[in-house]
PyMOL CGO cylinders between C-alpha atoms (Angstrom):
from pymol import cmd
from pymol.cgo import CYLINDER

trace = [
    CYLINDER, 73.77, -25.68, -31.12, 73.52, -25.83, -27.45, 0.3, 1, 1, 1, 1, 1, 1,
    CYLINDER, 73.52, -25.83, -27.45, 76.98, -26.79, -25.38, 0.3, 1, 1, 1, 1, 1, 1,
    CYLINDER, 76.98, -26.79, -25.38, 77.30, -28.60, -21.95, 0.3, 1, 1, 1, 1, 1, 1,
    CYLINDER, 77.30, -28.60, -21.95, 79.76, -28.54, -20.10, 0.3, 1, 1, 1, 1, 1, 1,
    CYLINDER, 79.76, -28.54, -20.10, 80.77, -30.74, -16.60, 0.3, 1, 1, 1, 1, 1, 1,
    CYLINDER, 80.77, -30.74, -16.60, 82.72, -30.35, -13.51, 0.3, 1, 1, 1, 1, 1, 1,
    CYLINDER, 82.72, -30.35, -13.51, 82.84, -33.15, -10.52, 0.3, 1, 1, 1, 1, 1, 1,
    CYLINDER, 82.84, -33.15, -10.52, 83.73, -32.98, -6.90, 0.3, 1, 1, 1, 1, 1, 1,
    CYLINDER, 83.73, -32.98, -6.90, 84.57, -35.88, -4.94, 0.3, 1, 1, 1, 1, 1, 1,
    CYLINDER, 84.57, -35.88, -4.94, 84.36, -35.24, -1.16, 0.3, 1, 1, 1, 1, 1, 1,
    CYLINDER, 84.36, -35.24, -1.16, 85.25, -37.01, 1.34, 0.3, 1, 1, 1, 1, 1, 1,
    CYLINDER, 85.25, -37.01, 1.34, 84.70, -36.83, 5.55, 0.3, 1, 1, 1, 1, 1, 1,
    CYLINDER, 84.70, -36.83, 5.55, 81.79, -34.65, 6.68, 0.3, 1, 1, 1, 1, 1, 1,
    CYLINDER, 81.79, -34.65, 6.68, 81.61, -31.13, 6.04, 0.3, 1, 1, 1, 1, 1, 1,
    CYLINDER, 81.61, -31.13, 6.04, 83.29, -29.62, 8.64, 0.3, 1, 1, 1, 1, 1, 1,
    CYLINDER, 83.29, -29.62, 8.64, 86.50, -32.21, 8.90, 0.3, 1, 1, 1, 1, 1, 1,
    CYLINDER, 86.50, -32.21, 8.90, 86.18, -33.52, 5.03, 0.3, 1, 1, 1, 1, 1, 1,
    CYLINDER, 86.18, -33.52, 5.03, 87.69, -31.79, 2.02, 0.3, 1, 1, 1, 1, 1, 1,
    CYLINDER, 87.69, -31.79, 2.02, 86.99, -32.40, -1.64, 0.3, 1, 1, 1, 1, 1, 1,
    CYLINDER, 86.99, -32.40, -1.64, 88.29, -31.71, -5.55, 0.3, 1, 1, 1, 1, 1, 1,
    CYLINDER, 88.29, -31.71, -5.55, 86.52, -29.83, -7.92, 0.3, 1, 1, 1, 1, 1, 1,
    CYLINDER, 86.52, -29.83, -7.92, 88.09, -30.89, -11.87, 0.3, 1, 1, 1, 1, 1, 1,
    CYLINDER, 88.09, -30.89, -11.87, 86.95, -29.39, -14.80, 0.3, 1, 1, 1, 1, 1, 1,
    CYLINDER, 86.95, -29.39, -14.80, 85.74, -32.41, -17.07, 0.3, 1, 1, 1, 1, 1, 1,
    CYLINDER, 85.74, -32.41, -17.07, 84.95, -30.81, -20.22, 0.3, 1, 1, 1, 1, 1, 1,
    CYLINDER, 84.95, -30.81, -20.22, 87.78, -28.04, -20.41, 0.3, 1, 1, 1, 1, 1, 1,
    CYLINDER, 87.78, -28.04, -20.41, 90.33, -30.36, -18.76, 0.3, 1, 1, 1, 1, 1, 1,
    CYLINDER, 90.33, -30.36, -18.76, 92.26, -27.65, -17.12, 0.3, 1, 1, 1, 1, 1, 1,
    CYLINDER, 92.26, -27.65, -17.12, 92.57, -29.42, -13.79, 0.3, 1, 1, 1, 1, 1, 1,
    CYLINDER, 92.57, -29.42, -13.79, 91.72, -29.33, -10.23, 0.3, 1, 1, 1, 1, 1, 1,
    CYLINDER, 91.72, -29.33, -10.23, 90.65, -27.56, -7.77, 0.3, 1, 1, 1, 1, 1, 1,
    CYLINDER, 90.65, -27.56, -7.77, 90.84, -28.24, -3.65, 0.3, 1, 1, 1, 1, 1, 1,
    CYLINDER, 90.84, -28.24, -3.65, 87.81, -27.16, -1.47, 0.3, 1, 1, 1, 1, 1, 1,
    CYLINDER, 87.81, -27.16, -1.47, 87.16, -27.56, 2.02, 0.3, 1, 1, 1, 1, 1, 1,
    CYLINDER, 87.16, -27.56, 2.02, 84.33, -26.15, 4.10, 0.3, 1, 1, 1, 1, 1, 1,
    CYLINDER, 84.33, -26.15, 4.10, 87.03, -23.73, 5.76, 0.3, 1, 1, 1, 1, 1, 1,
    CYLINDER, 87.03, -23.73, 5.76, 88.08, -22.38, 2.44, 0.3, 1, 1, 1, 1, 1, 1,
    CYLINDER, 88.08, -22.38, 2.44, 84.64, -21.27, 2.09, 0.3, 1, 1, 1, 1, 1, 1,
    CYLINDER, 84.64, -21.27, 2.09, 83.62, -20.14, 5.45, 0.3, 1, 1, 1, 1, 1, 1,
    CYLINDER, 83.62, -20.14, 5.45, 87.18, -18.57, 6.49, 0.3, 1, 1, 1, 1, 1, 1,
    CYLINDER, 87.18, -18.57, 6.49, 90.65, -18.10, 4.36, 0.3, 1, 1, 1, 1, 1, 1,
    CYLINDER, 90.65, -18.10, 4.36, 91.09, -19.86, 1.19, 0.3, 1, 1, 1, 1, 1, 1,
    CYLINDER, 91.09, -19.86, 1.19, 94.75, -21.01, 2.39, 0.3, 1, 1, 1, 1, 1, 1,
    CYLINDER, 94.75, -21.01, 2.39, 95.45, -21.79, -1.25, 0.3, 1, 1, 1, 1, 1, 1,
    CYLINDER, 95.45, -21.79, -1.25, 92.18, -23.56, -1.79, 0.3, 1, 1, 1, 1, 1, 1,
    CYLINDER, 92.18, -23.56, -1.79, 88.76, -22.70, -3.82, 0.3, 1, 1, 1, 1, 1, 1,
    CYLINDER, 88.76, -22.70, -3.82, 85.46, -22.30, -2.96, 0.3, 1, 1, 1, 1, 1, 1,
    CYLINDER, 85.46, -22.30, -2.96, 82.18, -22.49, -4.60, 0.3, 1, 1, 1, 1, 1, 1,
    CYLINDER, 82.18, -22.49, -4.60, 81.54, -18.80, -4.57, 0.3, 1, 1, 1, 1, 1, 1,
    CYLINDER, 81.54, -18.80, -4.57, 85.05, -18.07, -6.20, 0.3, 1, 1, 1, 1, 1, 1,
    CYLINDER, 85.05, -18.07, -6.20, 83.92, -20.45, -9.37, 0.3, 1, 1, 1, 1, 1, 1,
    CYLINDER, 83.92, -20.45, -9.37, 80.58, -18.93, -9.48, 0.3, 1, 1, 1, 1, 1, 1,
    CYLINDER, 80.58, -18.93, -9.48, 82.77, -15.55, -9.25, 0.3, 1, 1, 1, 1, 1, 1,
    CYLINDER, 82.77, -15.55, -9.25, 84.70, -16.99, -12.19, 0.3, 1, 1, 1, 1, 1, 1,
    CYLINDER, 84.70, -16.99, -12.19, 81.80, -17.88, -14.45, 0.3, 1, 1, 1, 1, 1, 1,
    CYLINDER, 81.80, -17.88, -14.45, 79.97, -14.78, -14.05, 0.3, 1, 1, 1, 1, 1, 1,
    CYLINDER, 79.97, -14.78, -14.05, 82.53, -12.23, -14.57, 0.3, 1, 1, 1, 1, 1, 1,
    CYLINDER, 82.53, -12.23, -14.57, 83.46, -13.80, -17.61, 0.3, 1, 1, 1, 1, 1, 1,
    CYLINDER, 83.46, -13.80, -17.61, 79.79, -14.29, -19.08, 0.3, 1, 1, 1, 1, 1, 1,
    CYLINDER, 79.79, -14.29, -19.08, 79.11, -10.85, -18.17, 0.3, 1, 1, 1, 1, 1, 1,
    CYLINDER, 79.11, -10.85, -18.17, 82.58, -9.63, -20.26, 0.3, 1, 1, 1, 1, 1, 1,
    CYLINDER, 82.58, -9.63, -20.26, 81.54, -11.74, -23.07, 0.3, 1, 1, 1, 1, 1, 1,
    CYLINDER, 81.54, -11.74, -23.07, 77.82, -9.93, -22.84, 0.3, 1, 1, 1, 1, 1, 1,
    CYLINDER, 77.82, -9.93, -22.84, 79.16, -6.46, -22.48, 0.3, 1, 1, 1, 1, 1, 1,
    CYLINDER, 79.16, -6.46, -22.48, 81.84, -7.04, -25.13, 0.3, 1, 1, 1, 1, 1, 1,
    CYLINDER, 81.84, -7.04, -25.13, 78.84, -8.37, -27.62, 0.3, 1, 1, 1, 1, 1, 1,
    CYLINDER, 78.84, -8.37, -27.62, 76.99, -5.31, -26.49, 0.3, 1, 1, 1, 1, 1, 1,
    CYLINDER, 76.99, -5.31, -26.49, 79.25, -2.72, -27.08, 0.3, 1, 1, 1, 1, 1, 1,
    CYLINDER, 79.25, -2.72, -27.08, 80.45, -4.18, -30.75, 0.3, 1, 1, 1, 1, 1, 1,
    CYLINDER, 80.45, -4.18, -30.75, 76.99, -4.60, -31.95, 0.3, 1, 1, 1, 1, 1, 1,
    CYLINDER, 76.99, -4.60, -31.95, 76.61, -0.61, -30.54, 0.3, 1, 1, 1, 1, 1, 1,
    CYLINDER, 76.61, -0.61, -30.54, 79.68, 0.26, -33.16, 0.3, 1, 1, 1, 1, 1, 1,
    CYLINDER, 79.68, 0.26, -33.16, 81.53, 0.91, -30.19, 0.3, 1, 1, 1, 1, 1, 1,
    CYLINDER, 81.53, 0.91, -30.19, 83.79, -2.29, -29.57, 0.3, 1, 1, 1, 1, 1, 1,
    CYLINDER, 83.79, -2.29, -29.57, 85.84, -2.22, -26.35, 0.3, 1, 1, 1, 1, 1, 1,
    CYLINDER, 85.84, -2.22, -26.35, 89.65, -1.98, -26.22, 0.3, 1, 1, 1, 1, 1, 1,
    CYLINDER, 89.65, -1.98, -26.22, 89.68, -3.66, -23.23, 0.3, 1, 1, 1, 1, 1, 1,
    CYLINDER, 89.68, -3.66, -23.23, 87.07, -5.05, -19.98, 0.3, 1, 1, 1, 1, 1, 1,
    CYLINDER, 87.07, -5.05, -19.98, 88.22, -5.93, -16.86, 0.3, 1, 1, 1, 1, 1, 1,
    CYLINDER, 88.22, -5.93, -16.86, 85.15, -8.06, -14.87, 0.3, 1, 1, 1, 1, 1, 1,
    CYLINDER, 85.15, -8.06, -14.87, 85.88, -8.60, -11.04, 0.3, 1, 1, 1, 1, 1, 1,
    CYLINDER, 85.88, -8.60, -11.04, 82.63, -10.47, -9.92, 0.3, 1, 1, 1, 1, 1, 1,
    CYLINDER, 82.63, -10.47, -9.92, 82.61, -10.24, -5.63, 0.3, 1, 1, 1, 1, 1, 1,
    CYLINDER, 82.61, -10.24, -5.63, 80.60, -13.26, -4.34, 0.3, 1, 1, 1, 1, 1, 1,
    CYLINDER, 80.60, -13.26, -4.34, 79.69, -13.12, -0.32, 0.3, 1, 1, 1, 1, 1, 1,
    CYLINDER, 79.69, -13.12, -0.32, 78.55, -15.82, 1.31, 0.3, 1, 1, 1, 1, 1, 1,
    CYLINDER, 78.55, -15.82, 1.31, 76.86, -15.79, 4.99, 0.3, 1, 1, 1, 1, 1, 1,
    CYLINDER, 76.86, -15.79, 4.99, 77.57, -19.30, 6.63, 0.3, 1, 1, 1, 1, 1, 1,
    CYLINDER, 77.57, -19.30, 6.63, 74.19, -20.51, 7.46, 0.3, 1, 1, 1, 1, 1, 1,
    CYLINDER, 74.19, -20.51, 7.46, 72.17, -18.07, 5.26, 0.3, 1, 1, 1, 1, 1, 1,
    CYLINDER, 72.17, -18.07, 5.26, 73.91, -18.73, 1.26, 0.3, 1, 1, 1, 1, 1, 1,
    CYLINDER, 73.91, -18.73, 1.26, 74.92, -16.39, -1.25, 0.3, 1, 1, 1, 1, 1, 1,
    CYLINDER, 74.92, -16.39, -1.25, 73.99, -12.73, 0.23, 0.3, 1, 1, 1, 1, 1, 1,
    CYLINDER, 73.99, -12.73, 0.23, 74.88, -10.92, -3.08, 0.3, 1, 1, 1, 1, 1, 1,
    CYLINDER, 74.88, -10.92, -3.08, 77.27, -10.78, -5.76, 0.3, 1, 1, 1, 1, 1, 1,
    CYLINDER, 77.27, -10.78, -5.76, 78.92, -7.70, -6.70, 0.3, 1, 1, 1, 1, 1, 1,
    CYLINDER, 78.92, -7.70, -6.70, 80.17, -6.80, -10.38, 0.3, 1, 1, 1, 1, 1, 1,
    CYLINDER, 80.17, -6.80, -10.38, 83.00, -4.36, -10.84, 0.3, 1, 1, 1, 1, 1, 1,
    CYLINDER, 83.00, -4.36, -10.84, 84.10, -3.73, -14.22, 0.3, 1, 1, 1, 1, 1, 1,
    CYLINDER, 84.10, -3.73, -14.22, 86.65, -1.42, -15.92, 0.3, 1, 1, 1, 1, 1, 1,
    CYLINDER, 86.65, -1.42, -15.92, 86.10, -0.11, -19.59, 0.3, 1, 1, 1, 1, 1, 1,
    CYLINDER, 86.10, -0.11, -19.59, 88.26, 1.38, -22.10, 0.3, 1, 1, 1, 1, 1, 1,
    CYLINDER, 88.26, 1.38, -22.10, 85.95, 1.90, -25.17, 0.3, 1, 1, 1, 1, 1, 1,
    CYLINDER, 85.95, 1.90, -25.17, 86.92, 4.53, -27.51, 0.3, 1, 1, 1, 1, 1, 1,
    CYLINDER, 86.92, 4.53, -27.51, 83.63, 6.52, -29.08, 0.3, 1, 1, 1, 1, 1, 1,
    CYLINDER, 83.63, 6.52, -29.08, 81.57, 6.08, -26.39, 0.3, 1, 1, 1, 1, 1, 1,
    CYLINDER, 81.57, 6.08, -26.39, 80.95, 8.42, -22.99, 0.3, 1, 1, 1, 1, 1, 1,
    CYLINDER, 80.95, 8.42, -22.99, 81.03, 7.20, -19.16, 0.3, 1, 1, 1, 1, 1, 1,
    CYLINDER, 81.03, 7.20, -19.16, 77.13, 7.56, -19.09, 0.3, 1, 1, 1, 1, 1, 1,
    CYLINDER, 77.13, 7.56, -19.09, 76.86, 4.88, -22.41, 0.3, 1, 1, 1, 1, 1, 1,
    CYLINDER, 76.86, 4.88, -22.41, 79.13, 2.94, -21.02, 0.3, 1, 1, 1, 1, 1, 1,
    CYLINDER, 79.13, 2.94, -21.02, 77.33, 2.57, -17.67, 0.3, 1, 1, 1, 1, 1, 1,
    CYLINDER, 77.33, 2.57, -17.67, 74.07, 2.14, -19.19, 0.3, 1, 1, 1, 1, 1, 1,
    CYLINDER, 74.07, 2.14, -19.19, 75.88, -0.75, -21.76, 0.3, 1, 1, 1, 1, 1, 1,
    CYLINDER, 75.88, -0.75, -21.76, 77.13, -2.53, -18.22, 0.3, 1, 1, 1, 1, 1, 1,
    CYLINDER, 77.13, -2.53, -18.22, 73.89, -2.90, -16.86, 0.3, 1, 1, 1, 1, 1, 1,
    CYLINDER, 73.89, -2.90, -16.86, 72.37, -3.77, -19.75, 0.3, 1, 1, 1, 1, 1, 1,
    CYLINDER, 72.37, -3.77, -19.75, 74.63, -6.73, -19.82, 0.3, 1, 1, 1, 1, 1, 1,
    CYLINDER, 74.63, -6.73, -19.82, 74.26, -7.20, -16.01, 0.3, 1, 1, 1, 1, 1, 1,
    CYLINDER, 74.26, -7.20, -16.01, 70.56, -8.20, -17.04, 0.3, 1, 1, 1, 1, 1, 1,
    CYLINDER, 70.56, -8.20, -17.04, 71.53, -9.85, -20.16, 0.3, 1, 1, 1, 1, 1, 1,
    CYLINDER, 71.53, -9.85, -20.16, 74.20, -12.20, -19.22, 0.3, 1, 1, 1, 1, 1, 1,
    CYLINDER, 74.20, -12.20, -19.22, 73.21, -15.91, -18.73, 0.3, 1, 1, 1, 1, 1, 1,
    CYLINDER, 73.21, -15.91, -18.73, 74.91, -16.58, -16.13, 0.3, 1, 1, 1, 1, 1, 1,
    CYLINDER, 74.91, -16.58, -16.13, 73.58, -13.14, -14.37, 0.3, 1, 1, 1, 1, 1, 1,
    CYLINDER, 73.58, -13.14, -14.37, 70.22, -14.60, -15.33, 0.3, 1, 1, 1, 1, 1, 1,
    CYLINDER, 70.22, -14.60, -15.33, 70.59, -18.05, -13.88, 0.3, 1, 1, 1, 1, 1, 1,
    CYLINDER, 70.59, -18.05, -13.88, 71.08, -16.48, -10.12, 0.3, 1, 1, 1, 1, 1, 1,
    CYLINDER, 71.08, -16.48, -10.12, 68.24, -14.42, -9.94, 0.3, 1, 1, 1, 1, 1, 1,
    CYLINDER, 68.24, -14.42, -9.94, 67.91, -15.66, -6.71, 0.3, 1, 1, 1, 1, 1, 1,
    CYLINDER, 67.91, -15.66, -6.71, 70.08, -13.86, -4.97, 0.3, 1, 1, 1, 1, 1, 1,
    CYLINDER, 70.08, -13.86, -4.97, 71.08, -9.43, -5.55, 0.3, 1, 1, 1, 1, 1, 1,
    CYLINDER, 71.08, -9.43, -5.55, 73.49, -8.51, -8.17, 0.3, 1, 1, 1, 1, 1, 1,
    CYLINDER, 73.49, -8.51, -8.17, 74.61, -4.66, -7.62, 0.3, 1, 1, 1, 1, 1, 1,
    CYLINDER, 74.61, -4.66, -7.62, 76.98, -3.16, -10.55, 0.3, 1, 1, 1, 1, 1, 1,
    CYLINDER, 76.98, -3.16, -10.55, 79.88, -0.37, -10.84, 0.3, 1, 1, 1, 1, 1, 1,
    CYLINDER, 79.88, -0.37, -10.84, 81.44, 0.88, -13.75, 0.3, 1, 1, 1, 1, 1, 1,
    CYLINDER, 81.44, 0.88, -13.75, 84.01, 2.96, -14.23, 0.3, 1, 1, 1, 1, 1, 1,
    CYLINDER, 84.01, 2.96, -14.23, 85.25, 4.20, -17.79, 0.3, 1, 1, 1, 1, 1, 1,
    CYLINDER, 85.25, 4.20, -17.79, 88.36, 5.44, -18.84, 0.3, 1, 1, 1, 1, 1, 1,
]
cmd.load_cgo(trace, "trace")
């Protein structure tokens, strides 16, 4: 059955003076302040939309290589996902860099690696932003 699932921003002022709030409709877990100097500068306690796209890939990717591994007969103890997102004022996204730590008992570094980037390719959310470089490092221990 497929899901959707909804966020809104309401902004208000033009880009560079304006601000706006991001909530999370479906989950209901709040909200979020943005501004276009959160995402070109500091975040000064405010989000950006790299750090939710961040967000939502490092925890598809978890969920793929977690799915991976178990279906391999070697389920994880534990994955830790950091997903980097850079973005270049006036060119987009540049890249977005996946870091993730493994402990997964049966398995050797080299498996493990070649499980990450197997769900680096797999992951839906990986797959919806083929438009821009995903790089990948694992470590294993």
């Amino acid at each position: 059955m497929a899901t959707t699932r909804s966020a809104t921003t309401t902004w208000h002022g033009s880009l560079l003076e304006g601000s706006g709030r991001v909530e999370l409709d479906s989950s209901g877990l709040g909200g979020f302040d943005v501004t276009w100097a959160s995402r070109a500068n500091d975040p000064e306690g405010r989000t950006s939309p790299e750090e939710l796209i961040g967000a939502a890939h490092s925890s598809c990717f978890s969920m793929a290589l977690s799915s991976a591994l178990a279906k391999a007969g070697t389920p994880a103890d534990t994955l830790q996902t950091n997903a980097a997102v850079t973005f270049q004022p006036g060119e987009g996204i540049t890249g977005i860099h996946l870091t993730v730590h493994g402990v997964v008992p049966g398995m050797t570094a080299d498996e493990f690696t070649a499980a990450a980037e197997g769900a680096k390719v797999g992951c839906p959310v990986s797959q919806a932003l083929t438009g821009t470089t995903i790089t990948l490092t694992a470590t294993f221990g």
